[in-house]
C-alpha positions in Angstrom: 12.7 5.4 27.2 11.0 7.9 28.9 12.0 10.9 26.2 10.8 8.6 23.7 7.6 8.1 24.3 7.7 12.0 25.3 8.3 12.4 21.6 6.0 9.9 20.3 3.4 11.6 21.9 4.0 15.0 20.6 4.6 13.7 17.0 1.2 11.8 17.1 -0.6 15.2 18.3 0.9 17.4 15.6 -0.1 14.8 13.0 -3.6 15.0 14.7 -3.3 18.6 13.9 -1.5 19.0 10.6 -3.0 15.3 9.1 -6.2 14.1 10.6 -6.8 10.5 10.3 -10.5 9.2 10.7 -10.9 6.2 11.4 -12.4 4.1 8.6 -15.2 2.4 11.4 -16.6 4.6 14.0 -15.4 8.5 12.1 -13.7 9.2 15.0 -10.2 10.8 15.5 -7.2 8.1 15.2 -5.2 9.0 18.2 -2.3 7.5 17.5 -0.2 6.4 13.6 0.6 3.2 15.6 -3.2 2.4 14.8 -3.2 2.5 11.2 -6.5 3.0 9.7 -9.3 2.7 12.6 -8.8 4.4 16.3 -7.8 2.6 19.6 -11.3 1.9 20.6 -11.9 -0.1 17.5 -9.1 -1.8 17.9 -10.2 -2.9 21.6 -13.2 -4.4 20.4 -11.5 -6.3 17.3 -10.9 -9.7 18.5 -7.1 -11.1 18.5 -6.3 -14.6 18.9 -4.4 -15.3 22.3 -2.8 -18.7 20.8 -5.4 -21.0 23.3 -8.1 -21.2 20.8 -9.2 -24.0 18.9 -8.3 -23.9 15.4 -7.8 -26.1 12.4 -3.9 -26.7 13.2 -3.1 -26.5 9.4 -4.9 -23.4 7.9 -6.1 -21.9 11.4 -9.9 -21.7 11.1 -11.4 -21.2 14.3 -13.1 -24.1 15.3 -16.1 -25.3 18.0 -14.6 -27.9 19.3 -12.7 -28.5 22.8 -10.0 -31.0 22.5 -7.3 -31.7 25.6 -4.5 -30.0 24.6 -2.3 -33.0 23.9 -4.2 -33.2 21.3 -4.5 -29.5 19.3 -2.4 -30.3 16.9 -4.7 -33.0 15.1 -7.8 -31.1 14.8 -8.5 -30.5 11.4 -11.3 -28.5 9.7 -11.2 -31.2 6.4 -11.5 -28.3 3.7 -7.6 -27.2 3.8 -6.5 -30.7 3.0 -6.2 -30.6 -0.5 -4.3 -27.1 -0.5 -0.5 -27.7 -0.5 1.0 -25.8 2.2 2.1 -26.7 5.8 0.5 -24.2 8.3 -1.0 -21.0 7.9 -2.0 -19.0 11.1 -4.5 -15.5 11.1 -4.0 -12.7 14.0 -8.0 -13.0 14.3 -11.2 -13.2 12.8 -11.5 -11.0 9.2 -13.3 -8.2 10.7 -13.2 -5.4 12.9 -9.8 -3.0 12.9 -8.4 -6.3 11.0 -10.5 -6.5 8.6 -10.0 -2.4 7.9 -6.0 -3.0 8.2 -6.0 -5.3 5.6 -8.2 -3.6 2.9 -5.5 -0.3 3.8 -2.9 -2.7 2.8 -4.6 -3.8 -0.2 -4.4 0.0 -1.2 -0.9 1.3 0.5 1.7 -0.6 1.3 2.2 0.2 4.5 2.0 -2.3 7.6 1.0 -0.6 10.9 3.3 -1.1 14.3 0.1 -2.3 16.1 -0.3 -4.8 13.2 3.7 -5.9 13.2 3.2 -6.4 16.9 0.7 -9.2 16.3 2.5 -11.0 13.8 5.2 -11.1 15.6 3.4 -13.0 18.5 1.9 -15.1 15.8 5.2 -16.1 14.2 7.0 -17.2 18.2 3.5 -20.0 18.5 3.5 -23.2 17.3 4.0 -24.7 14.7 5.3 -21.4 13.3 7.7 -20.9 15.3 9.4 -23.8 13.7 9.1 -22.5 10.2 12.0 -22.6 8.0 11.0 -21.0 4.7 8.9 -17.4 3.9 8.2 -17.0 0.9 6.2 -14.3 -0.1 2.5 -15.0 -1.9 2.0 -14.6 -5.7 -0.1 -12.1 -6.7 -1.7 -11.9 -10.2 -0.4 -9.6 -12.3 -3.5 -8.6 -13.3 -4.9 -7.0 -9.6 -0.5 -6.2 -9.3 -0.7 -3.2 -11.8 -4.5 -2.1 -10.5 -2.7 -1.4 -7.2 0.7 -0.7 -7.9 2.6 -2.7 -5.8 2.2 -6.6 -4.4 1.1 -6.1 -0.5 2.3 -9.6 0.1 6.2 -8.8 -1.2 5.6 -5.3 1.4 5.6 -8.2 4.3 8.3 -10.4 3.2 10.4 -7.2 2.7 9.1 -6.4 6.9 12.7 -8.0 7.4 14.3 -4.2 7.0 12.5 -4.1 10.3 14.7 -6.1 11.8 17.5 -3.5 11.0 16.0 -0.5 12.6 15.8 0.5 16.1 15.4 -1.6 19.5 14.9 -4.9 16.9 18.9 -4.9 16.9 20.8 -7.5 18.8 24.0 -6.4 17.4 25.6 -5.0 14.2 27.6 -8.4 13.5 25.5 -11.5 12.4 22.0 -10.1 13.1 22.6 -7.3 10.3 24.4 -9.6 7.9 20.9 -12.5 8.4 18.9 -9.8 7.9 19.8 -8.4 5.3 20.5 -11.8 3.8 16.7 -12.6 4.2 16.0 -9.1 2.2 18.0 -9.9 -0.3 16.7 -13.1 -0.9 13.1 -12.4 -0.5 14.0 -10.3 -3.5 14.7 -12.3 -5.3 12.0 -14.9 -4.6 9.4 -11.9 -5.6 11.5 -11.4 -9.0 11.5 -15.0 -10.2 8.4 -15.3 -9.4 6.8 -12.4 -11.5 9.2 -14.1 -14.5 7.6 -17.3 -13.7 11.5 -18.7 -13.3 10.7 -22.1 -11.4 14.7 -22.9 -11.1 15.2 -18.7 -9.5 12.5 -19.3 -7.4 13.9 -22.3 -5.7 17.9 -21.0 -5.3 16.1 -18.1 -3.6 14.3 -19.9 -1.5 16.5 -21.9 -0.3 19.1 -18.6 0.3 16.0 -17.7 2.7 15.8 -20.6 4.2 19.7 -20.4 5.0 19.3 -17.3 6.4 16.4 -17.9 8.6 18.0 -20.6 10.2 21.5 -19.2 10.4 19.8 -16.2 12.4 17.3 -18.7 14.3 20.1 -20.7 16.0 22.1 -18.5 18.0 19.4 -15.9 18.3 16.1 -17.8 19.2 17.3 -21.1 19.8 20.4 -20.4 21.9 22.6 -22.7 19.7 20.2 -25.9 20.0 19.0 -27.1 17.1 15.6 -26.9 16.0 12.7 -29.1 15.8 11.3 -30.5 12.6 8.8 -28.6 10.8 4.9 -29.1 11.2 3.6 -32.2 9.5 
């Protein structure tokens, strides 16, 4: 672990050196790739949700109010209700090194570690941690070919990151639901560029199977989940 980080440390300074990065905020040097687009102090004063907020519990607005906690999961914000999804859940407030991360992703698809790290603590709080189906937002084709690629498919696709590195439980059943998910998040994104309504819903229910298949002996121990958010 040690060497590691050794390494880390040396790649990030000769990418100072050979590549500098400014940060897109304060013009200052990016100390580390980790970062992204703006530098670690920008990133300490961007605000991060902690999961004890108050927030709409369907679309995730951040909200005034103080309920007990019993109650969190019925506070609505009233504007969300006629859009049909389940749950929806930000890492913060659009602004800051966020804000800046996301317009970078708008351009390159690329999603920074630092970034990963906070959607990954999104995705383990309720009610998303009881979510049974990704599937990766449309995009018009129009704004598709202006940029090149679809930054929503470059995070449905963030299950390859399950196959690299210290992510690895073992090389049986976690590699095979992995790249399960991949494959069918593929396919999702191809039948929804052809508009195929009968594609799009085989795929989604191949990732469905292989969330779940992975979710039960891996984050659930073998008990069996909860039903999704209402």
């Amino acid at each position: 672990m040690f060497l590691t980080q050794v390494v880390q440390l040396l790649y990030d300074g000769l990418l100072t050196v050979a590549y500098p990065q400014v940060c897109s905020i304060c013009y200052r040097s990016v100390e580390q790739r980790t970062f992204g687009v703006t530098c670690e102090s920008c990133w300490e004063k961007t605000r991060v949700f902690t999961g004890d907020e108050t927030i709409c519990w369907k679309c995730g607005l951040l909200l005034e109010a103080a309920p007990p906690p019993a109650f969190r999961d019925q506070v609505r914000c009233g504007r969300c209700e006629p859009q049909f999804f389940t749950a929806a859940r930000p890492i913060g407030p659009y602004e800051g090194a966020l804000r800046e991360s996301v317009l970078e992703l708008k351009r390159q698809p690329h999603v920074p570690e630092h970034v990963e790290t906070f959607l990954a603590a999104v995705a383990l709080r309720p009610p998303l941690n009881t979510s049974t189906r990704i599937v990766p937002v449309p995009l018009h084709e129009k704004r598709r070919r202006a940029r090149g690629f679809n930054q929503a498919l470059v995070l449905a696709e963030s299950g390859n990151l399950l196959m690299v590195g210290t992510r690895v439980r073992d090389n049986g059943n976690w590699m095979k639901m992995s790249r399960a998910m991949v494959d069918a998040a593929a396919l999702a994104a191809t039948a929804a560029e052809k508009k195929d309504a009968m594609a799009l819903e085989a795929a989604t229910d191949a990732i469905t199977v292989s969330c779940m298949e992975c979710h039960r002996p891996y984050r659930d121990q073998g008990r069996q989940m909860g039903a999704p958010p209402k």
